[in-house]
PAFISE-39052 format. One record per atom (N, C-alpha, C): residue number from 1; residue in one letter; chain; atom name; x, y, z. Coordinates in Angstrom, 3 decimals. Layout:
REM residues N
<k->NUM&r->A&c->A&a->CA&c1->X&c2->Y&c3->Z> $
...
REM end
This chain:
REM residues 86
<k->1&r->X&c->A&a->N&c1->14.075&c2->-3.411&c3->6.577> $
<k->1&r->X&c->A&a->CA&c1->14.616&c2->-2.669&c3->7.678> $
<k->1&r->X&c->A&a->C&c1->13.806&c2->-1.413&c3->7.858> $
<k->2&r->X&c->A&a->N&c1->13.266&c2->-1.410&c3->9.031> $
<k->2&r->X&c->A&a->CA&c1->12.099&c2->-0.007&c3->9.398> $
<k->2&r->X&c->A&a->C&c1->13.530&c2->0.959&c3->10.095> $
<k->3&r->X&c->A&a->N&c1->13.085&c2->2.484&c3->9.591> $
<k->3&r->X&c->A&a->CA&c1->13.769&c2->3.352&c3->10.308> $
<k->3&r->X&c->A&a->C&c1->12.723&c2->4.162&c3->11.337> $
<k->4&r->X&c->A&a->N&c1->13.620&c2->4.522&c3->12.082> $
<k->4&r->X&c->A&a->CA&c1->12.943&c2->5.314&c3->13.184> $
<k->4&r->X&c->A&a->C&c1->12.158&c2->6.258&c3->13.103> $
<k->5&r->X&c->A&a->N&c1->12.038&c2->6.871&c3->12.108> $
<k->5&r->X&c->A&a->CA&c1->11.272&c2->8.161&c3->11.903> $
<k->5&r->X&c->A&a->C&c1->9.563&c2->7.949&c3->11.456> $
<k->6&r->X&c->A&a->N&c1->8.992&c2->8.636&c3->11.191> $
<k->6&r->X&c->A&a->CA&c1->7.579&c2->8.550&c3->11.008> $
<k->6&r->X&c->A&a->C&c1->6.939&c2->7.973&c3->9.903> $
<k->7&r->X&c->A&a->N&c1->8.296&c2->7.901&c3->8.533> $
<k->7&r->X&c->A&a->CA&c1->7.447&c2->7.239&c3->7.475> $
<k->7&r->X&c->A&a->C&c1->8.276&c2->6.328&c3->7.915> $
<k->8&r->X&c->A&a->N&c1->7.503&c2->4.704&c3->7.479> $
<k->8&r->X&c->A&a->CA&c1->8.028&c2->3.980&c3->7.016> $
<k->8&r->X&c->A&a->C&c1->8.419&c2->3.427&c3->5.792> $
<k->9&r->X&c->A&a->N&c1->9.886&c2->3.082&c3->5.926> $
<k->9&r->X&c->A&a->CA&c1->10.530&c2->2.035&c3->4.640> $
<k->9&r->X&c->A&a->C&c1->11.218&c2->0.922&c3->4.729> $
<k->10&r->X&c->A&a->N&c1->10.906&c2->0.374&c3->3.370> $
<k->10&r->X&c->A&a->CA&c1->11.506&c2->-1.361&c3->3.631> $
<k->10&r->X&c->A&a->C&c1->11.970&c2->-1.569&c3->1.911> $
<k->11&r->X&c->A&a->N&c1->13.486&c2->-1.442&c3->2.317> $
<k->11&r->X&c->A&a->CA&c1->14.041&c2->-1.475&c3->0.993> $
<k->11&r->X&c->A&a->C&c1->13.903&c2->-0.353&c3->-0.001> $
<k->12&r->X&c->A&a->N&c1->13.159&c2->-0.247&c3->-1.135> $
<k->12&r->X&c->A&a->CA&c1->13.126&c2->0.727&c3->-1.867> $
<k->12&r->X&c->A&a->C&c1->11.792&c2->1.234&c3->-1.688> $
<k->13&r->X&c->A&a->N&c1->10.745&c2->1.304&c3->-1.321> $
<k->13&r->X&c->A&a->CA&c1->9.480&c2->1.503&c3->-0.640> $
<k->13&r->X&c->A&a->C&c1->9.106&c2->1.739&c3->0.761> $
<k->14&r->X&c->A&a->N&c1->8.390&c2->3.144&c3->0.771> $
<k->14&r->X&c->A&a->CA&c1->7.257&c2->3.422&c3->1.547> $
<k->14&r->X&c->A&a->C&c1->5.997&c2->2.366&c3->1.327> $
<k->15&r->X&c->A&a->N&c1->5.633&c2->2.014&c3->3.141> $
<k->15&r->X&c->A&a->CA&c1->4.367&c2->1.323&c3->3.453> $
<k->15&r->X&c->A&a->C&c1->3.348&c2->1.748&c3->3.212> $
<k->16&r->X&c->A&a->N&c1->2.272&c2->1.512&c3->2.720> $
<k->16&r->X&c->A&a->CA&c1->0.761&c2->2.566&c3->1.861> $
<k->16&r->X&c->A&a->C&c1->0.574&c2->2.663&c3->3.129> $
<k->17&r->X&c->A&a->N&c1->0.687&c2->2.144&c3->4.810> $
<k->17&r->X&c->A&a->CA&c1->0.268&c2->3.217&c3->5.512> $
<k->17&r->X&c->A&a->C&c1->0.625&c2->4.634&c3->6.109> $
<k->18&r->X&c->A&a->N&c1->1.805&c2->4.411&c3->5.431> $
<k->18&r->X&c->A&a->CA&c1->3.040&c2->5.991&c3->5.288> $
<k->18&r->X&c->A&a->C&c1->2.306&c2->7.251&c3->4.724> $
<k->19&r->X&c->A&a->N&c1->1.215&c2->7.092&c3->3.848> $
<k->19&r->X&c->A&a->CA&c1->0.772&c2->8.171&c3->2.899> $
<k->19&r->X&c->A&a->C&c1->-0.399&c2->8.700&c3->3.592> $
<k->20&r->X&c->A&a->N&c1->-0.610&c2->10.012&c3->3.405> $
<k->20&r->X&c->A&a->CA&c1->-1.348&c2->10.874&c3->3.538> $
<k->20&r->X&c->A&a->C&c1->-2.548&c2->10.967&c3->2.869> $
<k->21&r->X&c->A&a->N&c1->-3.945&c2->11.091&c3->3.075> $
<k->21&r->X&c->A&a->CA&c1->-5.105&c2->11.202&c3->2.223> $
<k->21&r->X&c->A&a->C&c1->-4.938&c2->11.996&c3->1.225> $
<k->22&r->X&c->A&a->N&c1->-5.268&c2->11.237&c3->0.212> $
<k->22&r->X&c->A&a->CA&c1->-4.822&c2->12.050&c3->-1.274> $
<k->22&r->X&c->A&a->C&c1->-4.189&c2->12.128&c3->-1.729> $
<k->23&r->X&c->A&a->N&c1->-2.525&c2->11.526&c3->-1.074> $
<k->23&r->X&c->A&a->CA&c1->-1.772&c2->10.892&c3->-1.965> $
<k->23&r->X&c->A&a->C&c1->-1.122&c2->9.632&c3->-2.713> $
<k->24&r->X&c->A&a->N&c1->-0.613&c2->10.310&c3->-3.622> $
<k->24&r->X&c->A&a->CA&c1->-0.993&c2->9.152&c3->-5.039> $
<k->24&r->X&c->A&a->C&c1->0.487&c2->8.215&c3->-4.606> $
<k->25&r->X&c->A&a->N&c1->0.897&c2->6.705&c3->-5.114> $
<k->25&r->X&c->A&a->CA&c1->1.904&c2->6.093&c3->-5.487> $
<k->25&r->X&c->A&a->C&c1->2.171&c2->4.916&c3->-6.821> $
<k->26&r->X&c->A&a->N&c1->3.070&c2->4.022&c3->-6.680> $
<k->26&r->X&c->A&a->CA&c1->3.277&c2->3.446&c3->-7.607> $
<k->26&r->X&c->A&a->C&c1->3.647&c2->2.032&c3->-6.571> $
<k->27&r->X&c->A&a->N&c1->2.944&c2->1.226&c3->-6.866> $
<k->27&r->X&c->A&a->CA&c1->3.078&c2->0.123&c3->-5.977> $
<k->27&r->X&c->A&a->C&c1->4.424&c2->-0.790&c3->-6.477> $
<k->28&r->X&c->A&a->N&c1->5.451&c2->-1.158&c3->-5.206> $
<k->28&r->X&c->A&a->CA&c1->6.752&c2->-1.755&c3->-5.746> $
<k->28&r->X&c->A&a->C&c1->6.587&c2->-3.203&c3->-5.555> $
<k->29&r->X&c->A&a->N&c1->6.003&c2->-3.425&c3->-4.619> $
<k->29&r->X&c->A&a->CA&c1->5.862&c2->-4.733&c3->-4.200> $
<k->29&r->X&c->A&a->C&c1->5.153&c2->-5.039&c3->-2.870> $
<k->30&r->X&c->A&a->N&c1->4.717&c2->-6.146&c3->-3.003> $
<k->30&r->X&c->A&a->CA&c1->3.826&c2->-6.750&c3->-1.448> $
<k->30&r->X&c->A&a->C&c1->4.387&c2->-7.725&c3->-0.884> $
<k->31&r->X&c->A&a->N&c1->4.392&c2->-7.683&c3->-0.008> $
<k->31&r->X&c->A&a->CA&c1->5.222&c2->-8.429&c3->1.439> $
<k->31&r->X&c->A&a->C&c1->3.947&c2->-9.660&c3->0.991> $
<k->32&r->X&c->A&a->N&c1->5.514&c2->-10.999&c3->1.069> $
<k->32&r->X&c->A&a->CA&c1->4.661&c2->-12.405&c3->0.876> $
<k->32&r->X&c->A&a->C&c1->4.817&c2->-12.799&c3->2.529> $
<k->33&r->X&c->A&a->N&c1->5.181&c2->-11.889&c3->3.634> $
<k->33&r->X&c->A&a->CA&c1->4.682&c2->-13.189&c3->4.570> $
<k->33&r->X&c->A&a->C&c1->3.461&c2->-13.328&c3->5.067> $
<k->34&r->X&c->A&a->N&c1->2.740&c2->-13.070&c3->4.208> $
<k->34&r->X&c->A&a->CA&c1->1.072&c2->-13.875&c3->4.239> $
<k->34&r->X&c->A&a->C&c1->0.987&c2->-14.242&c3->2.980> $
<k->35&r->X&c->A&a->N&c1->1.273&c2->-15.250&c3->2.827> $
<k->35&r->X&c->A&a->CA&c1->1.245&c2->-15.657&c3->1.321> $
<k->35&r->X&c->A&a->C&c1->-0.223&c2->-15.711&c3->0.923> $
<k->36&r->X&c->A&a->N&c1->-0.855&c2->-16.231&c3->1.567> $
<k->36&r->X&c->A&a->CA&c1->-2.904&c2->-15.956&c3->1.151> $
<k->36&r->X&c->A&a->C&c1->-3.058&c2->-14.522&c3->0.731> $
<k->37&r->X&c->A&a->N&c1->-2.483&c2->-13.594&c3->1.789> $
<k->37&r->X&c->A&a->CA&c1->-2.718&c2->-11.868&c3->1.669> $
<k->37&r->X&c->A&a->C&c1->-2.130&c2->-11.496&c3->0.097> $
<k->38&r->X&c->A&a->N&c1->-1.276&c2->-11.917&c3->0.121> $
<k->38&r->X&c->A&a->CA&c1->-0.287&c2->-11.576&c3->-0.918> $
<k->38&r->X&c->A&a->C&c1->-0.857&c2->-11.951&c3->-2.382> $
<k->39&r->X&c->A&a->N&c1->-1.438&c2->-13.183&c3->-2.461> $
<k->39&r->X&c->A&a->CA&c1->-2.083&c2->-13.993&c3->-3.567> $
<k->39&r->X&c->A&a->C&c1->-3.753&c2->-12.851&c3->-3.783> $
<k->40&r->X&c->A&a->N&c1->-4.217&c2->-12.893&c3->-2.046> $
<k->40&r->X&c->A&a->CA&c1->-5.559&c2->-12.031&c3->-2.845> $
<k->40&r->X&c->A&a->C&c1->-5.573&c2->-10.862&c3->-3.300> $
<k->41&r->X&c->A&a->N&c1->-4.442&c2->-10.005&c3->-2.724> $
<k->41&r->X&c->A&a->CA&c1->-3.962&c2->-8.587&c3->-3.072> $
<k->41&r->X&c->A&a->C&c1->-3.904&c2->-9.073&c3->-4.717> $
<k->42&r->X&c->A&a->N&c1->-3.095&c2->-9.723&c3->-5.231> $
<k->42&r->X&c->A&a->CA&c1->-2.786&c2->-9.763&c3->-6.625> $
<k->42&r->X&c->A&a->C&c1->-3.789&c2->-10.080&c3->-7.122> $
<k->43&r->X&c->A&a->N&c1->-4.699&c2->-10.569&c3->-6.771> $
<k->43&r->X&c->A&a->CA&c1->-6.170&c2->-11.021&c3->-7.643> $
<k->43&r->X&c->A&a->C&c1->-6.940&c2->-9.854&c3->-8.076> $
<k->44&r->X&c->A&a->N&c1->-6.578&c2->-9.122&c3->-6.593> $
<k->44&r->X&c->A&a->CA&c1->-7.499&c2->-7.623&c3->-6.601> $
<k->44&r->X&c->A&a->C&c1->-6.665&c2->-6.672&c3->-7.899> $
<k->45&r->X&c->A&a->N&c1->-5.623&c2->-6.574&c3->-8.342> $
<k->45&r->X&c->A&a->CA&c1->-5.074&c2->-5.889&c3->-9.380> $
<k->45&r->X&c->A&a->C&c1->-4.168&c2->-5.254&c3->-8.470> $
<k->46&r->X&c->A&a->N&c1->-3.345&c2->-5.173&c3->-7.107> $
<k->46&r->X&c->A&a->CA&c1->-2.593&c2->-4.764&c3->-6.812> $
<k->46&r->X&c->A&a->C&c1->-1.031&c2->-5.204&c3->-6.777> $
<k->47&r->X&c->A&a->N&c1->-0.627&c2->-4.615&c3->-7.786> $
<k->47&r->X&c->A&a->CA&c1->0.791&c2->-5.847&c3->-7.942> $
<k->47&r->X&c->A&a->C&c1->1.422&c2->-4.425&c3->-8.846> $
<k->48&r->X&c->A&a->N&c1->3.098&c2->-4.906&c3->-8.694> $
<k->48&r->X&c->A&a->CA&c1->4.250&c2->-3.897&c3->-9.010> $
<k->48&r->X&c->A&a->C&c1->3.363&c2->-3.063&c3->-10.189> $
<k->49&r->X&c->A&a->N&c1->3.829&c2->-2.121&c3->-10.060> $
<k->49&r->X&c->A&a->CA&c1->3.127&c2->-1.072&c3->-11.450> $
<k->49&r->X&c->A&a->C&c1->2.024&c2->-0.483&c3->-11.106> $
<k->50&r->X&c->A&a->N&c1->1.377&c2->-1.032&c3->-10.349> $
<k->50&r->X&c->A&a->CA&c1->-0.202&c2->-0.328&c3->-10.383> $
<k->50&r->X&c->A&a->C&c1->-0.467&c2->0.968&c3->-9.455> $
<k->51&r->X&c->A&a->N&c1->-0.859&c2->1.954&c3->-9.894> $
<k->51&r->X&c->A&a->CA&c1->-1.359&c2->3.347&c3->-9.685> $
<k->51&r->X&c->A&a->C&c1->-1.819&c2->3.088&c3->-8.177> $
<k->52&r->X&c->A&a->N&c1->-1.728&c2->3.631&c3->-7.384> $
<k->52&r->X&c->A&a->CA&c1->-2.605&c2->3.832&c3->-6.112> $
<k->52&r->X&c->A&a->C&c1->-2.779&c2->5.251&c3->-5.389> $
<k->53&r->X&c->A&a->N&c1->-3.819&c2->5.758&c3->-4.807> $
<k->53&r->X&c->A&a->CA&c1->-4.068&c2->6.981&c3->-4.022> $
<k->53&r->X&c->A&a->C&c1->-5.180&c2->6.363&c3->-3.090> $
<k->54&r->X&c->A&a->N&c1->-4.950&c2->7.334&c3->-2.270> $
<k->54&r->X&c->A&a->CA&c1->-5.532&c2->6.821&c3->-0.355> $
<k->54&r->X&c->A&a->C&c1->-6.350&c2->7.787&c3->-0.350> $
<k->55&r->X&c->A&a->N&c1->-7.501&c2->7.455&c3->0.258> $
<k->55&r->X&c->A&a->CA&c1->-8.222&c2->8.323&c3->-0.080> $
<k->55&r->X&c->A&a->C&c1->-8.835&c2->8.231&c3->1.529> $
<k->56&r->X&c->A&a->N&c1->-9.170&c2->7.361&c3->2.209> $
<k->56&r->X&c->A&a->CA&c1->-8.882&c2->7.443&c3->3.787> $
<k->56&r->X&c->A&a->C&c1->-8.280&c2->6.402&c3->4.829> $
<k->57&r->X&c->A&a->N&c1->-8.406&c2->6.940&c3->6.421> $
<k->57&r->X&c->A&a->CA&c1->-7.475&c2->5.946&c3->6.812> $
<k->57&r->X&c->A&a->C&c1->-8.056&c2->5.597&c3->7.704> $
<k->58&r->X&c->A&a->N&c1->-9.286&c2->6.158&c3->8.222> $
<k->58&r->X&c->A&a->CA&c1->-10.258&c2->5.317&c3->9.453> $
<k->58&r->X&c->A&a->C&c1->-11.209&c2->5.182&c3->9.323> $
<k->59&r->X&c->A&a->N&c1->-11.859&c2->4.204&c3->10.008> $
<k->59&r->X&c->A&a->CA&c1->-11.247&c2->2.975&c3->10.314> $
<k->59&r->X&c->A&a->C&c1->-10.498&c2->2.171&c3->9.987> $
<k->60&r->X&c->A&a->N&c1->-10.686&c2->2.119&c3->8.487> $
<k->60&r->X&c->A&a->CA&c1->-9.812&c2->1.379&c3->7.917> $
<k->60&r->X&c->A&a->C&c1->-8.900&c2->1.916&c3->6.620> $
<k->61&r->X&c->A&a->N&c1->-8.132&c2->1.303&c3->6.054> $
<k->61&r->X&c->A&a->CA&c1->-7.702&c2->1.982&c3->4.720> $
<k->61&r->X&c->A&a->C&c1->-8.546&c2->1.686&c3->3.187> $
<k->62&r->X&c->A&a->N&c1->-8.682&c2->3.197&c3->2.952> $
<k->62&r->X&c->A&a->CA&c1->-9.385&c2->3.129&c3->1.538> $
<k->62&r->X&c->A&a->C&c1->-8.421&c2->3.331&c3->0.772> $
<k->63&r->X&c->A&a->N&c1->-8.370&c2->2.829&c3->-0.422> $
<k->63&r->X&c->A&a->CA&c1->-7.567&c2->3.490&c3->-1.623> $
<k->63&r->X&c->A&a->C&c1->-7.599&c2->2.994&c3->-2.967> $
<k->64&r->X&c->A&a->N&c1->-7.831&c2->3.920&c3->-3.792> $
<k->64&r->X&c->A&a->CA&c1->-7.908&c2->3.442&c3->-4.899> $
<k->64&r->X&c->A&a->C&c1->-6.572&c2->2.823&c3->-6.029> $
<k->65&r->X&c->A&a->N&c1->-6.729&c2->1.859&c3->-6.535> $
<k->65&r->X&c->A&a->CA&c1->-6.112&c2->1.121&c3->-6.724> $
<k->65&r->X&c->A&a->C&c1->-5.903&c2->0.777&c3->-8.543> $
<k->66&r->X&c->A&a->N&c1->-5.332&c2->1.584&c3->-9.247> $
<k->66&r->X&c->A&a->CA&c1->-6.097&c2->1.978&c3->-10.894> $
<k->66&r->X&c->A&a->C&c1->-7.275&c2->2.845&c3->-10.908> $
<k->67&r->X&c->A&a->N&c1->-8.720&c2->1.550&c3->-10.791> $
<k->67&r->X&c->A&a->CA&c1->-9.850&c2->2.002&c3->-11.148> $
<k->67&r->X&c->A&a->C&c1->-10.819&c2->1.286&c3->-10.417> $
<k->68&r->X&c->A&a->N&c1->-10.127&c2->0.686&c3->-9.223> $
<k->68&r->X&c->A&a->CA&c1->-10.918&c2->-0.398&c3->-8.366> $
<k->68&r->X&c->A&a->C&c1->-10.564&c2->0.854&c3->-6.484> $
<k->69&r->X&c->A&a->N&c1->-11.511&c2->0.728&c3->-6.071> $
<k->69&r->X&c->A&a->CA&c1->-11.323&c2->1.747&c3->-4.725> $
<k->69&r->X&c->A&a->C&c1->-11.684&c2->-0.303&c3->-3.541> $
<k->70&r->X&c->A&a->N&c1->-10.686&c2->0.103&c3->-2.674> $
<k->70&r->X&c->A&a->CA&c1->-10.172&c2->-1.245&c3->-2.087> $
<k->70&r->X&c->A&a->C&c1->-10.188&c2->-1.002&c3->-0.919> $
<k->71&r->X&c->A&a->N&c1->-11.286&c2->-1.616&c3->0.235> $
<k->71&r->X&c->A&a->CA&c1->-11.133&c2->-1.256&c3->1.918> $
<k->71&r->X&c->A&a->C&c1->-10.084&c2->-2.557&c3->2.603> $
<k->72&r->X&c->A&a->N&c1->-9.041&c2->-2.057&c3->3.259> $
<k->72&r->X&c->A&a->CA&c1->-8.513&c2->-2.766&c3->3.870> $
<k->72&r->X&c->A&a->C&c1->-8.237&c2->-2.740&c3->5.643> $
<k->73&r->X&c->A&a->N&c1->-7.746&c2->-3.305&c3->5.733> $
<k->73&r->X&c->A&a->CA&c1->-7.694&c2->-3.375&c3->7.641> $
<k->73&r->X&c->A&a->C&c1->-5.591&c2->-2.809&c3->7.539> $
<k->74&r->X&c->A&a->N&c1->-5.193&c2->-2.269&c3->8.243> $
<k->74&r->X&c->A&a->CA&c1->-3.828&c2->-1.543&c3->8.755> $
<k->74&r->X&c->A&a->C&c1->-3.181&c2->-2.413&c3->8.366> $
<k->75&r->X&c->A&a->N&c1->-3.111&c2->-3.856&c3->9.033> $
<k->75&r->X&c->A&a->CA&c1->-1.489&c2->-4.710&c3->8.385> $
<k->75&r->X&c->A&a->C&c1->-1.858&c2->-5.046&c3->7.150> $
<k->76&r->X&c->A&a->N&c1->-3.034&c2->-4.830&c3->6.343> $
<k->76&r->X&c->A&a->CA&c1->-2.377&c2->-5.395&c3->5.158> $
<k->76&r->X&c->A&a->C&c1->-2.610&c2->-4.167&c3->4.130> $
<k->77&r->X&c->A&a->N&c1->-2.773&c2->-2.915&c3->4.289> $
<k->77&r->X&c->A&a->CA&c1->-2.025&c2->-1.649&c3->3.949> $
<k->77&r->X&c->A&a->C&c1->-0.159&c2->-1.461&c3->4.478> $
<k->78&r->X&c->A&a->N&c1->0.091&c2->-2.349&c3->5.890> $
<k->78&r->X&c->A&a->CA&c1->1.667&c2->-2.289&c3->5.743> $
<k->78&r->X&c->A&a->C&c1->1.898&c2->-2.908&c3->4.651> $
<k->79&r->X&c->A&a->N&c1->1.762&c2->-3.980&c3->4.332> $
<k->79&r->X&c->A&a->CA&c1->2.210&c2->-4.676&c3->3.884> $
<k->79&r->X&c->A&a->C&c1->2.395&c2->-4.739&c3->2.062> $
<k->80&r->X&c->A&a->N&c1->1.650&c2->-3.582&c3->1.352> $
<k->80&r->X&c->A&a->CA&c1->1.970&c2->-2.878&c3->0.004> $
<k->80&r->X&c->A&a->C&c1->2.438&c2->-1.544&c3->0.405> $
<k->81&r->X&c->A&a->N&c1->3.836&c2->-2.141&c3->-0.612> $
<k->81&r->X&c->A&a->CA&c1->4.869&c2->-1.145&c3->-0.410> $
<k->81&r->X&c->A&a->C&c1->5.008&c2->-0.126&c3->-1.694> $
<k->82&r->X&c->A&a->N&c1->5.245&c2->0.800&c3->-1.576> $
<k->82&r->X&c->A&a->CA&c1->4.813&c2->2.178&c3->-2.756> $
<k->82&r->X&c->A&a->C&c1->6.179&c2->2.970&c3->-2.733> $
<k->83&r->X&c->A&a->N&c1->6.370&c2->3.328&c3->-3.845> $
<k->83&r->X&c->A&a->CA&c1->6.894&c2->4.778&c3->-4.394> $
<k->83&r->X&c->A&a->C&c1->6.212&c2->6.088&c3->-4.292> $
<k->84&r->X&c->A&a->N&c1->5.667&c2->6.994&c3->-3.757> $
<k->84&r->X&c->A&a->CA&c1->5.479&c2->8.057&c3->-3.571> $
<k->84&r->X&c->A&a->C&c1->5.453&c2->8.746&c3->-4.466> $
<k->85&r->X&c->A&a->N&c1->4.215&c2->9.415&c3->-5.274> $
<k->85&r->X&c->A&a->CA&c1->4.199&c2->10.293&c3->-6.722> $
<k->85&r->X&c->A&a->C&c1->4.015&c2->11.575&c3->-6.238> $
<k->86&r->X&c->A&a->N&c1->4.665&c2->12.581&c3->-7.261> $
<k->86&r->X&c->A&a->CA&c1->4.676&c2->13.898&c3->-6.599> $
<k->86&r->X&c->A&a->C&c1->2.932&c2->14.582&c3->-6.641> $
REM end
């Protein structure tokens, strides 16, 4: 369920395209309705637990991901969902 306001959330998570350059999260989970997306995200080391910070957002999304820095295209930055670290 998306709310109206500027960040987005879905369930217990902010969308990694919610975050601001330079900030850090804790990844909760990735949206399986791309199940291919979903499978290569996890190959890449992005799956519940793992460290992430954004480091930019255009053209596309950068962010580092542990110890792996990861370019992605907008829907499939919606689509890993984060906890927000202070």
């Amino acid at each position: 369920m998306l709310s109206g306001s500027s960040v987005s959330t879905f369930e217990h998570g902010r969308r990694l395209v919610s975050l601001g350059v330079g900030e850090r999260g804790v990844v909760v989970r990735v949206l399986r309705d791309n199940p291919a997306r979903a499978e290569r995200l996890k190959a890449l080391g992005v799956t519940p637990g793992a460290r992430v910070r954004l480091l930019q957002r255009f053209p596309g999304f950068v962010f580092e991901c542990d110890q792996t820095e990861l370019a992605v295209e907008p829907s499939v930055a919606r689509a890993i969902l984060i906890e927000e670290l202070g």
